[in-house]
NUPAVEX-165031 format. One record per residue (C-alpha): z, x, y; chain; residue number from 1; residue in three letters. Coordinates in Angstrom, 3 decimals. Layout:
# residues N
[[Z,X,Y],'A',NUM,'ALA']
...
//
This chain:
# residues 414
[[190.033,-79.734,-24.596],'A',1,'UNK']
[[186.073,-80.539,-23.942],'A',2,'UNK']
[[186.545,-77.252,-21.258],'A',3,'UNK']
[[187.399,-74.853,-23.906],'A',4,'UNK']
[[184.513,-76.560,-26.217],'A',5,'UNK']
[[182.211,-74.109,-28.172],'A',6,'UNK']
[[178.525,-73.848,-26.815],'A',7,'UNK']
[[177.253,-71.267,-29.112],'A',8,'UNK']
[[176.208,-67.575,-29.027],'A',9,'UNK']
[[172.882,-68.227,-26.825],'A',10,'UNK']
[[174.892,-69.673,-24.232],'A',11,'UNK']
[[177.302,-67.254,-24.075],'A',12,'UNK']
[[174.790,-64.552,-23.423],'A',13,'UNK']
[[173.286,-66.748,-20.792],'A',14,'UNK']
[[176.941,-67.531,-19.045],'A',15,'UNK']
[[177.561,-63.660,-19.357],'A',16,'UNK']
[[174.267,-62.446,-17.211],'A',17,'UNK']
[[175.111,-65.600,-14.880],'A',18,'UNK']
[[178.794,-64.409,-14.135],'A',19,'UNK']
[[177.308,-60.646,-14.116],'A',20,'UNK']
[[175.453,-61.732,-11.331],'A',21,'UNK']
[[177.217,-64.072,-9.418],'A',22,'UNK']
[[179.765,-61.559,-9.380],'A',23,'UNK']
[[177.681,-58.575,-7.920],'A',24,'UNK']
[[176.700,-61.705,-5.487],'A',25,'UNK']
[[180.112,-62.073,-4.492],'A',26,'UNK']
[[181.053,-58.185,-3.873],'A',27,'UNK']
[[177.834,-58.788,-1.779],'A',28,'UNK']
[[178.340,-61.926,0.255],'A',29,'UNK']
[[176.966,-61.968,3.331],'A',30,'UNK']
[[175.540,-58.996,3.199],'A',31,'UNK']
[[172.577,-59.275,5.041],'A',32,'UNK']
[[174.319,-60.765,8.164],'A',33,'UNK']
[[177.279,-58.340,8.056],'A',34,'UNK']
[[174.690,-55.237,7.851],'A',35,'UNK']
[[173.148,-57.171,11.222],'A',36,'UNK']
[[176.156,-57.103,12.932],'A',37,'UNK']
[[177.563,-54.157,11.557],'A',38,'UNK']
[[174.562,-51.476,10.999],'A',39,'UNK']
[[171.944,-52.910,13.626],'A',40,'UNK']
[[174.327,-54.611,16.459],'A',41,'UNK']
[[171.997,-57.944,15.866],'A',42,'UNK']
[[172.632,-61.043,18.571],'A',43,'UNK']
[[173.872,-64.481,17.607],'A',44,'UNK']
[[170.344,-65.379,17.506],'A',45,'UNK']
[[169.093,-62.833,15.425],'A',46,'UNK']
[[171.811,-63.185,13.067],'A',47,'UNK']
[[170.477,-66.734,12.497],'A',48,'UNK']
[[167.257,-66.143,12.583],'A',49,'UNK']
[[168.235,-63.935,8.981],'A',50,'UNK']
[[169.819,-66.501,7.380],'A',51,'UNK']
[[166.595,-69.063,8.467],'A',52,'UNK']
[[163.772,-67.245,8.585],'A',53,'UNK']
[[164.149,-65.524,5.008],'A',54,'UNK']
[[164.755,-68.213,3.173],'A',55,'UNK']
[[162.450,-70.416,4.775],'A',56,'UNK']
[[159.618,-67.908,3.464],'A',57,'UNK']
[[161.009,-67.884,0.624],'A',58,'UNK']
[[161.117,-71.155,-0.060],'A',59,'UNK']
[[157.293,-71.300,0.905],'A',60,'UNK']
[[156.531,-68.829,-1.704],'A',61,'UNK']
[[158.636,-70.812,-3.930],'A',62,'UNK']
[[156.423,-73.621,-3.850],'A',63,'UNK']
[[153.672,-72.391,-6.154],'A',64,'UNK']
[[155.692,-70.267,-8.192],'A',65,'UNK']
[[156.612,-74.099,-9.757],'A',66,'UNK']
[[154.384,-74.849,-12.129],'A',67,'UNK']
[[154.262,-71.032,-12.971],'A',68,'UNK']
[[157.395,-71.376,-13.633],'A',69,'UNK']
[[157.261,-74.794,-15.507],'A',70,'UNK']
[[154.181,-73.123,-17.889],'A',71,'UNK']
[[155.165,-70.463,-19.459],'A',72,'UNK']
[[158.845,-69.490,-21.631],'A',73,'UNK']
[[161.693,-69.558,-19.238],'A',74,'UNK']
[[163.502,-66.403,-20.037],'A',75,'UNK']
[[160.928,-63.572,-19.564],'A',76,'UNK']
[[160.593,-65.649,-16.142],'A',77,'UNK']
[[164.183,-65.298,-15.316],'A',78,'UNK']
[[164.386,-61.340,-16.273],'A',79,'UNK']
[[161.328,-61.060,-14.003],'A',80,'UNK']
[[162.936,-62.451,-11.420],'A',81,'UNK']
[[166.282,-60.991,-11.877],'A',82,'UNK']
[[164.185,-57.500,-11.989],'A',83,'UNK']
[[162.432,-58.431,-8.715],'A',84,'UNK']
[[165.818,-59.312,-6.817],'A',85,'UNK']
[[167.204,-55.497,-8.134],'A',86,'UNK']
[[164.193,-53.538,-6.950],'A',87,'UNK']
[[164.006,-55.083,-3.121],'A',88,'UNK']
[[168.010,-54.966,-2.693],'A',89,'UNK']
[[168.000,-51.504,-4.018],'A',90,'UNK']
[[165.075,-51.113,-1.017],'A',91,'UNK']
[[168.158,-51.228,1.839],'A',92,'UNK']
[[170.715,-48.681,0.791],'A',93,'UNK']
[[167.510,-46.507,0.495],'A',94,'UNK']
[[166.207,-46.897,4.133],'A',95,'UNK']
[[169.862,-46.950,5.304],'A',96,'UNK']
[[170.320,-43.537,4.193],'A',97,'UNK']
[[167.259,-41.954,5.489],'A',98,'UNK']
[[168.088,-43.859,8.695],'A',99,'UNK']
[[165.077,-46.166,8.560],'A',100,'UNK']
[[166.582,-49.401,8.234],'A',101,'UNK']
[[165.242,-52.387,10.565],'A',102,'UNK']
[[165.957,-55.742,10.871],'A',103,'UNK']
[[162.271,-56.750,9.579],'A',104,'UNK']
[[163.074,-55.185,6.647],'A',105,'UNK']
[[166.241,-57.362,6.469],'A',106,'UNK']
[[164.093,-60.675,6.807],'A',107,'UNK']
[[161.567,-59.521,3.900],'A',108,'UNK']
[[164.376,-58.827,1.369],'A',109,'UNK']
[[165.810,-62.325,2.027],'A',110,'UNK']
[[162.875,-63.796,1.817],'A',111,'UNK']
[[162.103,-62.408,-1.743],'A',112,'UNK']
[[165.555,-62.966,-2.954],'A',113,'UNK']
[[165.447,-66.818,-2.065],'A',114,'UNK']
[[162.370,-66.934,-4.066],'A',115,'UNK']
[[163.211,-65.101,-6.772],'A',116,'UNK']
[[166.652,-67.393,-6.303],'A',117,'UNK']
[[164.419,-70.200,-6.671],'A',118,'UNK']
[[162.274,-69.349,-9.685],'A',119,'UNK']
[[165.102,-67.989,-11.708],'A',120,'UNK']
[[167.277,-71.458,-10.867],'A',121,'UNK']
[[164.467,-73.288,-12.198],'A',122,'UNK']
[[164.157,-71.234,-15.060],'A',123,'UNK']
[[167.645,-71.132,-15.653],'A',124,'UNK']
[[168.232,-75.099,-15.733],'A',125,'UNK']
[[165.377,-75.865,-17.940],'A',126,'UNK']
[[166.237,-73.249,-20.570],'A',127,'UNK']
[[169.544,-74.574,-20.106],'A',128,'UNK']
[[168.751,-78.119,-20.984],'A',129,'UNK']
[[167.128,-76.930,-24.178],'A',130,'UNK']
[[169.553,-74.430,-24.939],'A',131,'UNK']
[[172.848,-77.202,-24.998],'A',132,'UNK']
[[173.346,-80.499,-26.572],'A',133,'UNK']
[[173.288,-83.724,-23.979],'A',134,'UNK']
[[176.706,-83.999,-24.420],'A',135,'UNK']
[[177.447,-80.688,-23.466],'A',136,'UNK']
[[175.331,-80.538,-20.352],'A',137,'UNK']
[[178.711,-80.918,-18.311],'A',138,'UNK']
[[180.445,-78.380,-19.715],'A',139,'UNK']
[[178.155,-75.952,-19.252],'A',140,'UNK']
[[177.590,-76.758,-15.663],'A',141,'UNK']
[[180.885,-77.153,-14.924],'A',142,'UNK']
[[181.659,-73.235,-16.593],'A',143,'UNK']
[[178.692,-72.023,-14.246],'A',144,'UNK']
[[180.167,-73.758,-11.285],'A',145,'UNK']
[[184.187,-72.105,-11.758],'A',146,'UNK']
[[181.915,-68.700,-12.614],'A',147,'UNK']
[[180.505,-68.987,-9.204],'A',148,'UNK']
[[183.921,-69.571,-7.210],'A',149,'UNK']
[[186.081,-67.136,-9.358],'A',150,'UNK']
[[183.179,-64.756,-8.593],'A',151,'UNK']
[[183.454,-65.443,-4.375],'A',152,'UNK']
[[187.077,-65.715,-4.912],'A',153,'UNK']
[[187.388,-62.054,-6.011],'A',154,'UNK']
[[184.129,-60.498,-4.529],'A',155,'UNK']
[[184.355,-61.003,-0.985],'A',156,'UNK']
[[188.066,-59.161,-0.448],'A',157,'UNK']
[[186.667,-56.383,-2.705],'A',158,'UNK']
[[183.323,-56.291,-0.926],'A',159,'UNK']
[[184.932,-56.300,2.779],'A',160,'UNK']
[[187.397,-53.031,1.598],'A',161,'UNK']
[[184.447,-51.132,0.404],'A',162,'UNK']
[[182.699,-51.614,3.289],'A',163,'UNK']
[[185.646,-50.506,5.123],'A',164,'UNK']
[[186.026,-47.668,3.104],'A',165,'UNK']
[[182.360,-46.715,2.438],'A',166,'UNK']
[[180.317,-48.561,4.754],'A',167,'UNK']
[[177.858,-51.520,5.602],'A',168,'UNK']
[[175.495,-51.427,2.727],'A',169,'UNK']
[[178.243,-50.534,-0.325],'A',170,'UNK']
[[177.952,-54.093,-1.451],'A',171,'UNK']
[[174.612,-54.361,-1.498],'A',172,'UNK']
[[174.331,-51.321,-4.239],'A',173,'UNK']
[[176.703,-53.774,-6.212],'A',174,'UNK']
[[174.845,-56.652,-5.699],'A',175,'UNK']
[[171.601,-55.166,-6.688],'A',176,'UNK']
[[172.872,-53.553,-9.940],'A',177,'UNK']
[[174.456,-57.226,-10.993],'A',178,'UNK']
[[170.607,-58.130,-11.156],'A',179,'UNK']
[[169.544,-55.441,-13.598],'A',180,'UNK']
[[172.577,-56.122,-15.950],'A',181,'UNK']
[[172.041,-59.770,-15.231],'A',182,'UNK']
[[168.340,-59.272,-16.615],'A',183,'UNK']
[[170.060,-57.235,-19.443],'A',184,'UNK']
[[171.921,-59.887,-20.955],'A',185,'UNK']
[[169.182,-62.406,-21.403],'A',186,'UNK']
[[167.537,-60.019,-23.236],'A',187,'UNK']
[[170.264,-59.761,-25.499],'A',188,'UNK']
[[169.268,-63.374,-26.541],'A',189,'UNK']
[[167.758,-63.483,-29.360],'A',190,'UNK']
[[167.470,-67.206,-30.131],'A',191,'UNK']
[[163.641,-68.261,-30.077],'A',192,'UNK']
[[162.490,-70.235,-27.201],'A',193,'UNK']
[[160.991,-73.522,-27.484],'A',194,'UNK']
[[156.873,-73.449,-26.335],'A',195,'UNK']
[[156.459,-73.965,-22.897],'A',196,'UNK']
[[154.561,-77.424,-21.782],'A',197,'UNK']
[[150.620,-76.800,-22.287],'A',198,'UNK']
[[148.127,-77.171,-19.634],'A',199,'UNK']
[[145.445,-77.190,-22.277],'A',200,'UNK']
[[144.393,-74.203,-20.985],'A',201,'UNK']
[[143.126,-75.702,-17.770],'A',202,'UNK']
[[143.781,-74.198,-14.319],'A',203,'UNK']
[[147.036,-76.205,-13.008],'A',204,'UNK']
[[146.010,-78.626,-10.910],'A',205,'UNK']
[[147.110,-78.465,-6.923],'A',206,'UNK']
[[148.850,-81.679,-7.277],'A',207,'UNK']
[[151.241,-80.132,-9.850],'A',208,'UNK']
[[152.604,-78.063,-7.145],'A',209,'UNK']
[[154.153,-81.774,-5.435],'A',210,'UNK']
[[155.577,-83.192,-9.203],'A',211,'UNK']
[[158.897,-82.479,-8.823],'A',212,'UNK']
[[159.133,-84.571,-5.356],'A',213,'UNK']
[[157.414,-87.360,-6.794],'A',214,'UNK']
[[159.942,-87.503,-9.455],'A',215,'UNK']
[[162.700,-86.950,-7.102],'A',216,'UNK']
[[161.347,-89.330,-4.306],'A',217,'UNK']
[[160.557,-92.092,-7.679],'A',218,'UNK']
[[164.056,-92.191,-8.664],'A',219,'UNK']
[[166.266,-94.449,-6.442],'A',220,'UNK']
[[169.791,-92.247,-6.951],'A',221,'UNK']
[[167.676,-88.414,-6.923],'A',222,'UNK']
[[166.126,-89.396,-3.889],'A',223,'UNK']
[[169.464,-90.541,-2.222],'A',224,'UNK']
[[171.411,-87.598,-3.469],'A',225,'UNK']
[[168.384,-85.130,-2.667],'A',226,'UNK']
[[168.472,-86.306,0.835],'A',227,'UNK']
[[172.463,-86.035,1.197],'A',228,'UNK']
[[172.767,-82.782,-0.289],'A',229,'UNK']
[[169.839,-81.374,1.705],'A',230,'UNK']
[[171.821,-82.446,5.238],'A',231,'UNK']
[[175.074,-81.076,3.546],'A',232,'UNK']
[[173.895,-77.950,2.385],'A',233,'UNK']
[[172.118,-77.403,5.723],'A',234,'UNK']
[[174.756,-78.380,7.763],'A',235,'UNK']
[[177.292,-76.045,6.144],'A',236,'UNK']
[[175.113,-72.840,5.525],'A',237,'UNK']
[[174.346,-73.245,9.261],'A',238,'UNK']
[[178.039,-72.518,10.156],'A',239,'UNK']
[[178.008,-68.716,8.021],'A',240,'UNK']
[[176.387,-66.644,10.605],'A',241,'UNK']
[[178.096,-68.497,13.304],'A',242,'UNK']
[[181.256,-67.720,11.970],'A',243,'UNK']
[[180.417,-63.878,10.826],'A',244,'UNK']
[[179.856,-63.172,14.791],'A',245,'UNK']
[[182.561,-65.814,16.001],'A',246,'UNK']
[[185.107,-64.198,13.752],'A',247,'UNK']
[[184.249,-60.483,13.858],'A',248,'UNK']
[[182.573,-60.179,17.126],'A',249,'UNK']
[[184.590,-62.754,19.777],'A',250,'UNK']
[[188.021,-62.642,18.088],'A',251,'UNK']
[[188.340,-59.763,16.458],'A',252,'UNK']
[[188.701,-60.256,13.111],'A',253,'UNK']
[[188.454,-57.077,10.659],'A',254,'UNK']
[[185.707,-57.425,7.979],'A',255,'UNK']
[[188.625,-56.914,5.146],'A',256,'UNK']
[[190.282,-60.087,6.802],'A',257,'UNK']
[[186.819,-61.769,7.152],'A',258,'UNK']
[[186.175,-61.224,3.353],'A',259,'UNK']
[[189.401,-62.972,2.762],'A',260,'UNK']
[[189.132,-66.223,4.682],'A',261,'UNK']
[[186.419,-67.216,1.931],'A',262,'UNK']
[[187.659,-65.351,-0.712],'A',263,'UNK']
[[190.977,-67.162,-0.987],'A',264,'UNK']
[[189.955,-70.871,-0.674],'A',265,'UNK']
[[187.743,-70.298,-3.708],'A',266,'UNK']
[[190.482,-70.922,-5.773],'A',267,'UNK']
[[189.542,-74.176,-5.059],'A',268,'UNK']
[[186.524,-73.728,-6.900],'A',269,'UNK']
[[188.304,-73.002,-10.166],'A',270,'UNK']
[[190.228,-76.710,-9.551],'A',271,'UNK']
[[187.138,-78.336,-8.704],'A',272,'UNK']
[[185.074,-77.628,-11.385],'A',273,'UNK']
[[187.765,-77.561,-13.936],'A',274,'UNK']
[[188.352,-81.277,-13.457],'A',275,'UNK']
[[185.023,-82.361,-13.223],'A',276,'UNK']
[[184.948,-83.417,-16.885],'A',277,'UNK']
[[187.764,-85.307,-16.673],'A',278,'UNK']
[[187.436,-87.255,-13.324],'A',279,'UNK']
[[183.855,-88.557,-14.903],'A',280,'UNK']
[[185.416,-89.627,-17.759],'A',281,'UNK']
[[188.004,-91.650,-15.786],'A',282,'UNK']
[[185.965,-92.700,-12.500],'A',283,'UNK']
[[182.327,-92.383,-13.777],'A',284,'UNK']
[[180.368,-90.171,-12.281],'A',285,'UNK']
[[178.875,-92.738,-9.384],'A',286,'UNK']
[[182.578,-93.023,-8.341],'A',287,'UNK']
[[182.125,-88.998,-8.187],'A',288,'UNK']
[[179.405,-89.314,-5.950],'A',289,'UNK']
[[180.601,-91.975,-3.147],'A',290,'UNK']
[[183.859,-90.590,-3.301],'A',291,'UNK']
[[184.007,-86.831,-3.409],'A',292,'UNK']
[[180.202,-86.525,-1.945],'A',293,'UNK']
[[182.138,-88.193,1.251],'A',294,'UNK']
[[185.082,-85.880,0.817],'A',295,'UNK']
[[183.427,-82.343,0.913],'A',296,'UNK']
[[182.235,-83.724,4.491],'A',297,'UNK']
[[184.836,-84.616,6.637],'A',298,'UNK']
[[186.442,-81.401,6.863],'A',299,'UNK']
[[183.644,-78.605,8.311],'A',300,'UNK']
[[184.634,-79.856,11.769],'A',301,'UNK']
[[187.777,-78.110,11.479],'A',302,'UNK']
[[186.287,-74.481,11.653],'A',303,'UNK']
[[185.546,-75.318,15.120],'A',304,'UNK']
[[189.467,-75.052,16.185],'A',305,'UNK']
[[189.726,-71.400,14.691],'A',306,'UNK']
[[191.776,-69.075,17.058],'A',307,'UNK']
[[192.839,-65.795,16.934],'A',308,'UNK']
[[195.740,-64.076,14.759],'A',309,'UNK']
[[197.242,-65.481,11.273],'A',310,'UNK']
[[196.876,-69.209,12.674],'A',311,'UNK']
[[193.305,-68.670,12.817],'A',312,'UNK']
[[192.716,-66.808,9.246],'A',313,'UNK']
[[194.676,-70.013,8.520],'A',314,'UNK']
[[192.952,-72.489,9.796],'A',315,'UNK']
[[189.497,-71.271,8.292],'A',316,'UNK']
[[191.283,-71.028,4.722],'A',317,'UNK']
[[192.384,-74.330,4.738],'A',318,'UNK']
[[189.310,-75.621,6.086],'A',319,'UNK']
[[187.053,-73.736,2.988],'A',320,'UNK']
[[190.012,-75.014,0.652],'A',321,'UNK']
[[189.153,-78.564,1.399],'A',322,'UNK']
[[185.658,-77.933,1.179],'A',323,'UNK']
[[185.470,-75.835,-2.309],'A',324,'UNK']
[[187.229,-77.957,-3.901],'A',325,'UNK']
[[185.445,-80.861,-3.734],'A',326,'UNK']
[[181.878,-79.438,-3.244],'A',327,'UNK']
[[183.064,-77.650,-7.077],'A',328,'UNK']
[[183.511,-80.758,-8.506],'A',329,'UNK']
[[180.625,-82.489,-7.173],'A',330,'UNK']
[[178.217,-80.128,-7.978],'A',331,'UNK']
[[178.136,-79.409,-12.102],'A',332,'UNK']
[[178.270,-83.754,-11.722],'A',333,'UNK']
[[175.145,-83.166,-9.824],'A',334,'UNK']
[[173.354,-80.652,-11.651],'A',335,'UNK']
[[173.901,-82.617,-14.748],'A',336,'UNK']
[[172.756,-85.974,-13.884],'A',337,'UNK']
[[170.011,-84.181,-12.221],'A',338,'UNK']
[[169.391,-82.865,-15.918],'A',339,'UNK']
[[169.564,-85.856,-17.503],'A',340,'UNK']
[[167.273,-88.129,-15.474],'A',341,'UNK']
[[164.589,-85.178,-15.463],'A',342,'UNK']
[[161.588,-84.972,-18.417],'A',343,'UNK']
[[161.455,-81.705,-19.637],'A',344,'UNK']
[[157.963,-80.995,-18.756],'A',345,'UNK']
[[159.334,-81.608,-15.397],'A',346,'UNK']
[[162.818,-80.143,-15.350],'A',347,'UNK']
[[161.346,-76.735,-13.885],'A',348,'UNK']
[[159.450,-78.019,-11.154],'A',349,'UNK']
[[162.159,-80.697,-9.478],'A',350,'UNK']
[[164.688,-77.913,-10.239],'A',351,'UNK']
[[162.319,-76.119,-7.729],'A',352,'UNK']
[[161.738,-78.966,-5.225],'A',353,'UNK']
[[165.868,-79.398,-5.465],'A',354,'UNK']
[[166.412,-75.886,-4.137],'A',355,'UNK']
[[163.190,-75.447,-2.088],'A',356,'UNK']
[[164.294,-78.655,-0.280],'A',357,'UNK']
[[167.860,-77.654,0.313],'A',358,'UNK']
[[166.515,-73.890,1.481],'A',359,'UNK']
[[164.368,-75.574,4.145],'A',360,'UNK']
[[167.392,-77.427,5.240],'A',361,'UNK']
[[169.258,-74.399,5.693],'A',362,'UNK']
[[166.843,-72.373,7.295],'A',363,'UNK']
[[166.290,-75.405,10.047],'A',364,'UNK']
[[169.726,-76.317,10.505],'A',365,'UNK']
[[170.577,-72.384,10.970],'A',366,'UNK']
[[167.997,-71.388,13.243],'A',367,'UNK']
[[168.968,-74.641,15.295],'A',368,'UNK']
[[172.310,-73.631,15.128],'A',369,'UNK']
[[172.031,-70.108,16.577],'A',370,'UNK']
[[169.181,-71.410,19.456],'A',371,'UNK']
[[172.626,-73.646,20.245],'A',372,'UNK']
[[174.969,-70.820,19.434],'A',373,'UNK']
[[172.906,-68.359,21.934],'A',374,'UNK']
[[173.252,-71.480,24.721],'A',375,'UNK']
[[176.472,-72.546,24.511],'A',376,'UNK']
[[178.225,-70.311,21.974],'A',377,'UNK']
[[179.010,-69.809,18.461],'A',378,'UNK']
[[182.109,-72.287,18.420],'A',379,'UNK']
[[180.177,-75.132,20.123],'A',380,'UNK']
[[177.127,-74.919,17.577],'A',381,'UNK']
[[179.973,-75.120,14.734],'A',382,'UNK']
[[181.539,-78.395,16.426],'A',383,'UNK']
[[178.119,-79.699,16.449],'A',384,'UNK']
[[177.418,-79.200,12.773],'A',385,'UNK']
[[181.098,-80.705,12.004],'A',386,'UNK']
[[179.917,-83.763,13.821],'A',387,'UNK']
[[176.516,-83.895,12.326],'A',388,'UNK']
[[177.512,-83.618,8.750],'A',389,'UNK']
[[179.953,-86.584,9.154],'A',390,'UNK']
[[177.313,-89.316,8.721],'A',391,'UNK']
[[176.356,-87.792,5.742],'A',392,'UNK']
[[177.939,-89.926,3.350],'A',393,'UNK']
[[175.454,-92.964,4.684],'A',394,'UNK']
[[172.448,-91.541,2.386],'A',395,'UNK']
[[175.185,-91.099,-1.026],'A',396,'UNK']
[[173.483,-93.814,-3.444],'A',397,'UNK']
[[175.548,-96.966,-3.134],'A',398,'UNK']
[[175.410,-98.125,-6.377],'A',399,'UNK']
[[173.800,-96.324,-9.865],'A',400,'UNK']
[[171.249,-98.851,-11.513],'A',401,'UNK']
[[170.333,-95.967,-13.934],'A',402,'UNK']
[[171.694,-95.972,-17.768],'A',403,'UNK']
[[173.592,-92.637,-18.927],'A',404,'UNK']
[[170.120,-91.318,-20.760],'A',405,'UNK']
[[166.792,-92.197,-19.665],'A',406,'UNK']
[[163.599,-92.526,-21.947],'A',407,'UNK']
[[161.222,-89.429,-21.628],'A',408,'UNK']
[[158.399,-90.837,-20.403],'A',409,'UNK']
[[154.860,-89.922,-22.139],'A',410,'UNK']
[[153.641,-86.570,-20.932],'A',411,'UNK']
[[150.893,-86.091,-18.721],'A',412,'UNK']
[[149.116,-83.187,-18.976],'A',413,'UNK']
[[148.927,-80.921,-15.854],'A',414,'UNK']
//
């Protein structure tokens, strides 16, 4: 079965500090906003502006950690930035305990992580494409992708009890800790890393910083799948603060039940990314795009309709179901192609383009969406994004002219 398909002892390591992480990630998610509402009685607005503002700096000082990135060996980078993500998370239960914790120091943290997020992604996805043969590029993706869903279908229950039981900032102890073992097991690797592209010693030039959106905006499907994914991602992030205050603040819901309404549709994720190997290999994966990148759309509008009780807890489950399942076998078809079609003196700086692009999104369509949640209300702002995110599927590539492998193209020195 290609799923259960060897990938060697490097990889391993690597999908060990991954699931380390994204597991200490789940125990922690949403965090941030739930210490806001929780710990420091933050408005709708406020809220938002904590899932916008942070990432949007981060994603600013993103932009010329790129080529730093890109020029130098990819796993000291990502244990830097795994060690960088530890030491400002392990800032809040610090200041929580001596009573000095303040929302600014909430948007500083998040803007850190996101970068650190960032750098380590790019790292991460380069090393990866060295690390793995072509042919297992899928695989690997696809065993990231389940990691990430098993890990928010069993964090987020867990995380909600212990803040029940032990209060607002529990997870974020567990969350920070997942980034020092995470940093720990690339160590452990002890493969040796191919050299890093050379900039001859040169200073890199400014226009270095802008590479990975040429490549992105040069390559007829990237640039039609950047765009869609950037008003997807956007759109949907938008909705998470919305719904932390629209389910815990204006009906009620307990944060052990809140933790659950995302925790059980993640199953989905498992599905999802499971099949992805074999739904390429029957439908190709351009029948993955148009079809499934229109699927994981349609069904956000449906969190608008939430009401109280078990109906409600419902309604949001089968509304994330819909949604997990098909953005978890979308994405690893994504990320690979997105491999593929990339140089490798490239790969870290459109990996960092990819995500500083879709953070941008995010942090615009969120602060947008609490400005309208502050107006009219948090469900209205969610309708709004279910709407929005509907015409979506008019910027999926409508045809791939692009053979399974492209050339590398001859290197240009930056």
């Amino acid at each position: 079965m290609v799923s259960r398909r060897r990938l060697g002892r490097e990889f391993g390591w690597l999908w060990a500090a991954y699931a380390v992480s994204a597991y200490g990630s789940g125990l922690g998610f949403g965090a941030l906003p739930l210490i806001a509402v929780l710990a420091l009685h933050a408005s709708p607005a406020e809220v938002s502006a904590l899932s916008a503002v942070g990432p949007a700096v981060g994603a600013l000082i993103a932009v010329p950690l790129a080529p730093w990135v890109e020029f130098r060996r990819k796993r000291p980078v990502m244990i830097a930035m795994d060690l960088a993500r530890f030491a400002v998370m392990a800032t809040i239960p610090l200041a929580y305990a001596f009573g000095r914790l303040g929302f600014v120091q909430l948007l500083v943290t998040s803007a850190v992580v996101a970068a650190a997020k960032i750098a380590f992604s790019a790292a991460s996805g380069a090393y990866l494409k060295a690390l793995v043969r072509p042919d297992d590029l899928l695989v690997a993706n696809a065993r990231f992708e389940s990691t990430n869903w098993s890990s928010i279908a069993v964090g987020p229950p867990l995380g909600g009890a212990a803040i029940g039981l032990f209060g607002p900032v529990t997870t974020v102890v567990a969350d920070a800790l997942s980034y020092l073992f995470s940093a720990l097991g690339i160590m452990a690797i002890r493969g040796r890393e191919e050299a890093p592209p050379t900039t001859d010693r040169s200073p890199v030039r400014v226009g270095a910083l802008l590479d990975g959106w040429r490549h992105i905006m040069g390559h007829s499907v990237l640039r039609a799948l950047y765009l869609n994914n950037m008003l997807v991602s956007g759109l949907i992030m938008a909705t998470e603060p919305l719904l932390a205050v629209l389910l815990l603040r204006e009906l009620g819901f307990p944060a052990w039940q809140y933790g659950l309404a995302f925790a059980v549709p993640c199953v989905g994720g498992l599905i999802g990314s499971r099949l992805a190997p074999r739904v390429v290999a029957r439908y190709g994966r351009h029948g993955v795009f148009r079809i499934v990148g229109t699927l994981r759309a349609v069904w956000l509008i449906g969190l608008a309709f939430v009401r109280p009780g078990v109906v409600g807890l419902v309604t949001v489950m089968a509304v994330e179901l819909a949604i997990i399942i098909n953005m978890s076998l979308y994405t690893p078809v994504l990320a690979t192609y997105r491999l593929e079609h990339t140089p490798k003196h490239l790969v870290a700086r459109t990996l960092s383009a990819w995500s500083i692009g879709q953070q941008a999104s995010i942090a615009v369509c969120t602060a947008f969406g609490g400005l309208l949640a502050d107006v009219t209300g948090p469900r209205t702002s969610i309708k709004v994004a279910g709407l929005l995110i509907l015409i979506t599927p008019l910027l999926l590539p409508r045809r791939d002219h692009t053979p399974q492998h492209e050339p590398e193209p001859a290197r240009n020195h930056s």
